[in-house]
N, C-alpha and C positions, 0 to 999 in steps of 0.2 A: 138702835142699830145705826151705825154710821156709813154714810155713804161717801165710797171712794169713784174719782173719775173713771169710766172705762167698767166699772165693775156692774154683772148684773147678776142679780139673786139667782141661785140655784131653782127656787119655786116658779118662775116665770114661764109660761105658755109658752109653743111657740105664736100664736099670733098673737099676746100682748109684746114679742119682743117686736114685730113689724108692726105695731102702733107705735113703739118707742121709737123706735125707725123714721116715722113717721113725723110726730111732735118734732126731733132733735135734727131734721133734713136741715141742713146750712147754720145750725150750732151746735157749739162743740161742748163736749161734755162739763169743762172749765166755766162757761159759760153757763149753761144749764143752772151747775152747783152753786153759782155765786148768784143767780139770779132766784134760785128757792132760799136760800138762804137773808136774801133781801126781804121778798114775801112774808115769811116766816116772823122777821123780825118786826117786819112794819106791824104786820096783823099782831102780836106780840104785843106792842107798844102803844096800840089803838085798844088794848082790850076783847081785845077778839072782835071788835068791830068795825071791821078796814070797809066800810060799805056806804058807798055816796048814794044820796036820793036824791 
């Protein structure tokens, strides 16, 4: 499923959308996406192992 800025799933509660509310207070949804998308990649590129000891 691909996620577009702005957009929220049909199946969403309403208070997980006031957790989302929540996490995204003072960033913006651009943001948000390009910062999962960093995650993703790094964890991705580590082997699923993005975990310092």
């Amino acid at each position: 499923m691909e996620y577009s800025p702005g957009s929220v799933p049909p199946s969403r509660s309403g208070g997980q959308d006031e957790l989302r509310a929540g996490r995204h207070a003072g960033i913006s949804d651009e943001e948000c996406l390009i910062t999962l998308k960093v995650l993703q990649r790094l964890t991705r590129d580590t082997g699923g192992q993005a975990w310092h000891h």
